[in-house]
N, C-alpha and C positions, 0 to 999 in steps of 0.2 A: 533146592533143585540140584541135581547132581551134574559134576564138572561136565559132563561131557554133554550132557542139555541145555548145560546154560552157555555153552560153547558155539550149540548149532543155532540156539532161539538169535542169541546174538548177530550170530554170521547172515541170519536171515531179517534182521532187522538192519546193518549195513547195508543189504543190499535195498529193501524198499525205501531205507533215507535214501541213496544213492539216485533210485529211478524219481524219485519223490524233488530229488533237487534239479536232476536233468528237465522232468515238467517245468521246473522255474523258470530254470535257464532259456527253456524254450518260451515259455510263457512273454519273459523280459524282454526276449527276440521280436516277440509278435508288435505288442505294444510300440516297442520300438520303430519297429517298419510300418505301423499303421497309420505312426503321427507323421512318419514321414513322407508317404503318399498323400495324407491331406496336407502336407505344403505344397507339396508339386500338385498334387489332382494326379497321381499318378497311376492311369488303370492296371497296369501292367505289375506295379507293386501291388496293389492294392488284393489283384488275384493270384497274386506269391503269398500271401498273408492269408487268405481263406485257404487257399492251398496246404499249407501247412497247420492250417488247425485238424488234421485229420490224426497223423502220425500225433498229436497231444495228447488225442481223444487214446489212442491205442495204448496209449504210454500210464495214462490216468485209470482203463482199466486194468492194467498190467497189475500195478500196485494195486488196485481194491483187491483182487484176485488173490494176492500173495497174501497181504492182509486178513485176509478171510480162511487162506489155505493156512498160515499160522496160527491162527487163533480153534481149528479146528482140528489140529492134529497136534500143536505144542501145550493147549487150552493154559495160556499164560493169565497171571493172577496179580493183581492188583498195579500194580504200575505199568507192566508190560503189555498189560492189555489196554490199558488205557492209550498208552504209545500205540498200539496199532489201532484202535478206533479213532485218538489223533489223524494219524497218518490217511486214516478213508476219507475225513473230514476236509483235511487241508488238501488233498489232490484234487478232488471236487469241485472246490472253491477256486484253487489253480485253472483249472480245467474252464469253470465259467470265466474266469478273469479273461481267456482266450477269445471266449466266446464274446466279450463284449471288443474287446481287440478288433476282431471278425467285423462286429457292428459296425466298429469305424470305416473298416476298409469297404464293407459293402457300401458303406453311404457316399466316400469315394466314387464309387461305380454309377449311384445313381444320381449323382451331381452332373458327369459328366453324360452317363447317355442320355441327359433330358435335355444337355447342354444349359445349365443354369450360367447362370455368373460366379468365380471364384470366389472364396472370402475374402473379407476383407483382412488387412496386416493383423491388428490388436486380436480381434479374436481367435483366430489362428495362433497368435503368439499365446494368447493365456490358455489356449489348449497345449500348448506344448509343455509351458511350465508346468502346468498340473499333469502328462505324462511324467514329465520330470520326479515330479513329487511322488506321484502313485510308486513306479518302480522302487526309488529308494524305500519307502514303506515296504515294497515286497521283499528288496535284497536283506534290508532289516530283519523283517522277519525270518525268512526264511533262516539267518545267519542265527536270530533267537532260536531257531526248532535246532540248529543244530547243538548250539552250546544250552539247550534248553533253560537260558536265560527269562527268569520270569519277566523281572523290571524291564530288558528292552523290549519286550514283545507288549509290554503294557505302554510304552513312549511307541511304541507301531501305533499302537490303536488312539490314542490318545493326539497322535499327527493324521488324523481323518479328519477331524474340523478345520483344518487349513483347508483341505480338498473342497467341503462341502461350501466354505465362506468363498474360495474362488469361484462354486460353479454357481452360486447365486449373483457374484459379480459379474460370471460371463451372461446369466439370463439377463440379468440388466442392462448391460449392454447392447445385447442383441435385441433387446425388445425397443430401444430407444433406435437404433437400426431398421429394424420393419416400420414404425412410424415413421421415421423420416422418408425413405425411401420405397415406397410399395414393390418396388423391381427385386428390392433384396429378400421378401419373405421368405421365396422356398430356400435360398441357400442359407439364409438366418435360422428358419426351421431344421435343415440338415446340418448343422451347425452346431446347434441346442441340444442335437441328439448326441450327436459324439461328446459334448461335454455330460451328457447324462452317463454316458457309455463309460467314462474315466470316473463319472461323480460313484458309479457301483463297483469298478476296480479299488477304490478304497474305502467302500463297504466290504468287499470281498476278502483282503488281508485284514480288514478289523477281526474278522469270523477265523483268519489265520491264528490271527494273537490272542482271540477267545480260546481254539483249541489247545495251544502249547502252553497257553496259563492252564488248562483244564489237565492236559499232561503231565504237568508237571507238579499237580497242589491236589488234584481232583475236585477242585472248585470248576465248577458250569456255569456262569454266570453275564449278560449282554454287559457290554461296553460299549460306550456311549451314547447312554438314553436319553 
């Protein structure tokens, strides 16, 4: 490829890593503020957080777009293409990660306009930790796509069993919670949901660190069967 193509393909792939990381960052934002409106029950957060998944959505087509627009006018070949089919892949997956974000915060919203009972401490706390967890999976990653680091991006997917062994803890929990106490079903029920909601935010970076292995080797292959 000659100098000056392989000049602009580049310059055009800075710029969709760039929007491609700003999704994170926002993404990281959401999460963040979701888990922390279900401590408070905070409505008001809760619809700053659906609020802002819109501008994600705009941001994640942005990149598919460019992605597309480069691959049809640079028609890049063997590795670089790969990195922009990456790049559709992971925004996506970004984009849903919000979307389950979203989830939490809506369940927020219908906690309080049915007027249920708050949760209880534990449960609320081991949802926090396993936000905790998920993020660092995603900074992880994301930080693998940039040094397209195979091995951490395989230690990303490979800390999804932590996630998955907490969310079986919390269903156990909360199911010994609805037996004992029939009053607490539906908030144990809405409860359950937001721990599902984080349990597929770290399905969602596992499919992160499938594509940047795939980026990087041209292996396609699931992780953690």
């Amino acid at each position: 490829m000659p100098g000056q193509m392989r000049s602009l393909l580049d310059k055009e792939f800075r710029q969709i890593q760039d929007d491609l990381l700003r999704v994170g960052s926002l993404v990281d934002v959401a999460i963040a503020r979701s888990l922390a409106c279900l401590r408070t029950f905070d409505s008001d957060l809760a619809q700053q957080v659906i609020n802002e998944d819109g501008p994600i959505n705009d941001l994640r087509f942005k990149v598919e777009e460019d992605c597309l627009t480069l691959i049809a006018t640079q028609q890049p070949m063997a590795g670089d293409l790969r990195r922009a089919m990456a790049a559709v892949s992971i925004v996506t997956d970004l984009e849903r990660i919000a979307d389950h974000a979203t989830g939490i915060a809506k369940t927020v919203i219908r906690v309080n306009a049915q007027k249920h009972r708050t949760g209880p401490d534990e449960p609320i706390a081991a949802l926090e930790r396993m936000s905790f967890a998920v993020r660092e999976m995603l900074k992880s990653s994301l930080d693998a796509y940039v040094t397209r680091n195979v091995e951490a991006a395989r230690f990303v997917a490979a800390a999804d069993d932590e996630i998955d062994h907490a969310y079986k803890a919390l269903f156990d929990d909360l199911l010994k919670t609805m037996a004992t106490d029939a009053t607490m079903i539906p908030t144990a029920t809405y409860l359950l949901w937001c721990g599902h909601n984080l349990e597929r935010i770290g399905d969602r970076v596992t499919n992160i660190a499938e594509r940047i292995i795939f980026m990087c080797t041209g292996t396609l292959r699931e992780l953690n069967l």
